[in-house]
C-alpha positions, 0 to 999 in steps of 0.5 A: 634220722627220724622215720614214721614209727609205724613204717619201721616194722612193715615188711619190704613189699609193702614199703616198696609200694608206699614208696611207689606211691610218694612215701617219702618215708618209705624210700627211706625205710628201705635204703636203711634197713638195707644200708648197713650190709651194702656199704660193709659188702662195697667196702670190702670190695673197695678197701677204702671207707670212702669209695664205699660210700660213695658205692653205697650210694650210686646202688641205691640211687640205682635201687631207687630209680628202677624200683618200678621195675621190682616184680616180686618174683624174687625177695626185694633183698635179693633183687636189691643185692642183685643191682649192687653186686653187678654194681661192684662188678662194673663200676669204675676201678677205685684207686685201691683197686688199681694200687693192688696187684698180684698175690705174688707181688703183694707178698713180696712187699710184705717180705721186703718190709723189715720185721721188728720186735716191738719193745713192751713200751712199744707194746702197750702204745702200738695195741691199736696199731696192731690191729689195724695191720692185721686187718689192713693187710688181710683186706689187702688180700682180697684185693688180690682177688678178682672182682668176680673171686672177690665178691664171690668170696666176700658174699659166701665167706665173709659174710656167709650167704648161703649158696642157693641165694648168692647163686640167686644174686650173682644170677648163675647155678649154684653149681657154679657158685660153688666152684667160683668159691672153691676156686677163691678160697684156693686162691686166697688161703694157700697164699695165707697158709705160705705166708700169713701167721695169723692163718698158720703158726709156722708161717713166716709173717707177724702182724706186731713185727710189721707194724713199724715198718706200716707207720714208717711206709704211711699205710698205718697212721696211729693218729688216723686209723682206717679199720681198727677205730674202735669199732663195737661190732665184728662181722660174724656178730653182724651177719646172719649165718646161712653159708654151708660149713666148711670142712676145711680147717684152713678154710675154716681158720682163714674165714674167721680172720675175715669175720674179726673184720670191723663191721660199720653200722651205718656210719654215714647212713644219714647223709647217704640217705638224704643224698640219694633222695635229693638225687635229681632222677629220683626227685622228679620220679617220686616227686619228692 
């Protein structure tokens, strides 16, 4: 997608109000340079690449249509972020979201699956299979989550925002927000310290000797990968660093599992773009 060359370097406000003035240029500047973090965000929340495209673009018709509303009393990022994370909270269920239930039932499926010890034939060809159960499966448990637990952990461990701006976002204390977070790691990591190998050594879980037993249930398709498409960036190479450290080692292990996580660059940008601004509300505001 081409944009004016001179717009890509202007800072937020100033494509905000060229955007308000019919630049059609603009409203597509802002919906890309914001793009990438709000659909890898909405895919986290969604598990599926899909619903998160389809997420991604509801936030920005969203963004979009109330951009006459932007005060600057805020960063446009953080008001952007604001209407996505109330998008995510209150959007209808994804069919993930309704397949998913308790962290004990989820580990119970996960027990119920026979182990098997790859042959080293089956080494060299399941590689990339590997590597789509381990992040399959640990996506699976923020699934586990609620959606408030989820987007709480999501925003301050995946992707490290700092406590003072995602309190900012999901518009409480920061206070609160660490205790939000502290309860969603508690959540989450005993269960992965009980179960998960990748998390502690002596658990009983193994991502090789599941895999198998992924293919045959469908959830791994080694000819359609979901996750591990050879991707050339993780997210912790991704995002910009600003969460607090953690002093935990099994906070600390845990959030690493989820920075090896895929991160899409913008893989369906363009045509999210294109179908936002030729959304029927933001045509007749903007006359575009």
């Amino acid at each position: 997608m081409k944009l004016k060359s001179n717009l890509t370097d202007l800072p937020d406000m100033e494509l905000v109000t060229l955007a308000l003035s019919g630049e059609r240029d603009a409203l597509q500047q802002l919906t890309l340079r914001h793009y990438s973090f709000v659909h890898n965000v909405a895919w986290k929340m969604a598990f599926n690449p899909a619903d998160a495209d389809d997420l991604t673009q509801e936030v920005f018709v969203k963004v979009i249509t109330r951009l006459a509303q932007f005060e600057g009393r805020s960063e446009f990022r953080t008001w952007l972020y604001r209407i996505a994370v109330n998008h995510f909270l209150n959007a209808k269920k994804r069919p993930m979201e309704l397949l998913f239930g308790t962290f004990s039932d989820y580990f119970q499926v996960l027990d119920d699956m026979p182990d098997h010890d790859p042959s080293e034939q089956e080494q060299a060809d399941w590689s990339d299979s590997f590597e789509e159960v381990k992040i399959s499966c640990t996506a699976g448990m923020l699934m586990c989550l609620d959606r408030e637990q989820r987007i709480t952990y999501i925003l301050g461990e995946v992707f490290k925002i700092n406590h003072r701006t995602a309190a900012e976002v999901l518009e409480i204390s920061p206070d609160n927000y660490r205790q939000r977070l502290t309860r969603a790691r508690a959540d989450l990591h005993s269960w992965m310290l009980k179960k998960c190998g990748l998390v502690n050594p002596a658990a009983p879980c193994r991502c090789p000797k599941k895999t198998r037993a992924f293919m045959e249930a469908g959830y791994v398709d080694p000819e359609n990968l979901l996750f591990n498409a050879h991707y050339t960036r993780r997210i912790r190479e991704a995002v910009e660093d600003e969460c607090e450290e953690s002093f935990d080692l099994i906070d600390k292990i845990a959030g690493e599992v989820f920075e090896s996580h895929p991160y899409r660059e913008q893989p369906g940008a363009a045509q999210v773009v294109e179908a936002v601004l030729n959304n029927d509300e933001v045509r007749r505001l903007f006359r575009i």
